[in-house]
N, C-alpha and C positions, 0 to 999 in steps of 0.2 A: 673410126672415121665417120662410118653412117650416125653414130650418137653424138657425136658431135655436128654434123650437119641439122641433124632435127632442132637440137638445143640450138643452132644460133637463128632458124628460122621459125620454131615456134612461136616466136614473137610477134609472127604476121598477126596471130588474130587477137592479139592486144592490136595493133594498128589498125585492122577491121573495124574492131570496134573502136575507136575514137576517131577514125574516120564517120560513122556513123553518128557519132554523138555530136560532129560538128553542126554536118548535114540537118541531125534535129532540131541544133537552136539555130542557126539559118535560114532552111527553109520551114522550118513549122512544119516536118511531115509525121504529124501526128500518128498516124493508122501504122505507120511503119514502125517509129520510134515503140509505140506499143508491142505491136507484135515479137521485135527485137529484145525489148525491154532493155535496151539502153538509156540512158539519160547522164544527168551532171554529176550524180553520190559515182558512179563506173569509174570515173576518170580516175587515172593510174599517176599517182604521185611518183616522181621522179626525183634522184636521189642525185642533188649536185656537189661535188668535191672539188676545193681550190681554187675556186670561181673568184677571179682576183683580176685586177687594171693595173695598168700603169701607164705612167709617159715614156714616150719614144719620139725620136727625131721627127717624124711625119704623120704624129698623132696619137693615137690613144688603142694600147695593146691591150686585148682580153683573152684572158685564158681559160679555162674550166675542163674537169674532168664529169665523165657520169659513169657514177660506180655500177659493178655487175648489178646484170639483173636489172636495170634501168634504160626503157624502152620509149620511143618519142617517134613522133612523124617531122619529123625536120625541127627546127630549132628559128627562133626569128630572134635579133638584137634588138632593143628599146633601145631611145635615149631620151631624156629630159634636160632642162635647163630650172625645173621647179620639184622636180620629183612626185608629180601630178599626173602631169599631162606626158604623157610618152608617142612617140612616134616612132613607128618602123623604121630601121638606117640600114639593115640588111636581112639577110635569110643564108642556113645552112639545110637547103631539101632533102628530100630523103628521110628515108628510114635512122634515126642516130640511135647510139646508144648498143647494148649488146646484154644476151643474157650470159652468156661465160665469160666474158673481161671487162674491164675497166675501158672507157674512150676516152681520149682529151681533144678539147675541140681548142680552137684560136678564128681571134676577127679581129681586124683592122680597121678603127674606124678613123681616116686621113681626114676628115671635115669637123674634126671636134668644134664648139662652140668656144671661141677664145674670146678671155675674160669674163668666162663663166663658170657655176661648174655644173658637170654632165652628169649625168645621173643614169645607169644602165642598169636595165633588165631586161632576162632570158625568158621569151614563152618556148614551153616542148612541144610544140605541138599541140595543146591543148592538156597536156597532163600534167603540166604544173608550171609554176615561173617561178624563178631564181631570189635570191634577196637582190637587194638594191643594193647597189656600189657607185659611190661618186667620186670623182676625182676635178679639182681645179683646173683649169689652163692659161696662166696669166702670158698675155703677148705685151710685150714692150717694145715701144720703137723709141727712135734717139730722140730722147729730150723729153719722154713720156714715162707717165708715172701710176700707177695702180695702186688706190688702195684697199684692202679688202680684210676686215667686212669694213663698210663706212656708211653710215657713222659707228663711228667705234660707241661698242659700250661695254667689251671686258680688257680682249688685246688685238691687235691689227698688225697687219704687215704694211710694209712700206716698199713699192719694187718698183725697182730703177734699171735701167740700163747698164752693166757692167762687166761686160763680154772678157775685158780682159783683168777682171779682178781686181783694180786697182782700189788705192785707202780711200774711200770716201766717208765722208763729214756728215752728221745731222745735225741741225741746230735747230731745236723747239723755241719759239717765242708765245708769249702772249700777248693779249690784243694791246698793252703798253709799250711794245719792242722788247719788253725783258728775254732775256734769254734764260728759260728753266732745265733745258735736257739737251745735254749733246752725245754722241757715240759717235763710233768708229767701226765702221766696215771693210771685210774686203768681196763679201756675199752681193748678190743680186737683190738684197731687202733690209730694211730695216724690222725688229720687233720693238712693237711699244705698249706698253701695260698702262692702262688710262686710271688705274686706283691712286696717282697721287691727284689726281689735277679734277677739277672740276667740270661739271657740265658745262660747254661754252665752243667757241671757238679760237683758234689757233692757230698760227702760220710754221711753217719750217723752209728750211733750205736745205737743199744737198750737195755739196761741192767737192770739190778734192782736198783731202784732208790736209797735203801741204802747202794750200793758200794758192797753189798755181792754178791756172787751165781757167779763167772765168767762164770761156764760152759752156763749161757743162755744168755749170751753176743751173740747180732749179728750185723753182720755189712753188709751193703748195699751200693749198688750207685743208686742215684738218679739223673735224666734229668730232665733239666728244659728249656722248647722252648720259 
């Protein structure tokens, strides 16, 4: 019992120190940072396991495990919208992590950027950040349409509103009224491959594929580079 207490709080002076190393590049306390002889080469790499997203009813679920022997002062969420620019969305304080087991952490982030996509990363506390993981969030409302990426210049999706599954119609035109590509859904999207068709522009419609229901007829333009 007492060897296992020591093992799960010797960790404090990893925490000590990266504590200290913050304080260094913060306040610039030089005389101290010296004396200590802490600095940036210290910082203790952290070891992330199954660090993965996904969608969920009210946003955007993250999971992550930190395998043994991986040690942090709290944990802060990123997000981006460019994979650039990241902004704080939360924090898990505290000491995380452990030297005798494995943790698995979870964050909820319910404000995803919709009709975007998010881009998240983990700092430890200063001892390391995560890879980057992004996921989409297409919001559709009735009569609206997403397309992404656009302009299309390999394949694109096409999302539509179709809560209850029903057959729906594409009809590809080009700028003559020709009709070159139709399909058949019963998905929330179309996919479309832009290698027959040329650089230019293009119209489509989306109806119900049994010719009924005009009022959910919609029509679009589509780029193609």
């Amino acid at each position: 019992m007492g060897l296992n207490i020591w093992m799960e709080y010797s960790p404090f002076l990893k925490i000590i120190e990266m504590t200290f190393t913050k304080y260094c590049k913060n306040l610039s306390l030089v005389g101290l940072c010296f004396f200590m002889n802490f600095n940036s080469s210290a910082q203790i790499l952290t070891a992330v396991d199954d660090f993965s997203i996904f969608k969920i009813e009210n946003g955007i679920y993250l999971k992550w495990t930190l395998t043994t022997g991986s040690i942090c002062n709290g944990i802060q969420i990123y997000r981006s919208t460019d994979s650039v620019i990241f902004l704080q969305i939360g924090e898990i304080p505290g000491i995380c992590g452990s030297s005798i087991v494995s943790r698995s952490y979870t964050y909820i982030d319910n404000n995803p950027v919709k009709n975007k996509t998010n881009y998240y990363r983990l700092d430890f506390g200063g001892s390391g950040v995560s890879e980057i993981l992004s996921l989409e969030i297409i919001d559709i409302q009735n009569g609206e349409i997403q397309i992404r990426p656009h302009p299309v210049i390999d394949k694109a999706s096409i999302y539509f509103n179709n809560d209850k599954n029903e057959a729906f119609q594409l009809t590809l035109y080009n700028l003559s009224g020709y009709t070159i590509y139709t399909a058949i859904t019963t998905e929330k999207f179309f996919q479309i491959d832009s290698e027959p068709y040329n650089a230019g522009i293009y119209f489509f419609s989306i109806a119900l594929a049994d010719g009924e229901g005009s009022k959910k007829k919609t029509i679009g333009k589509l780029i193609v580079q």
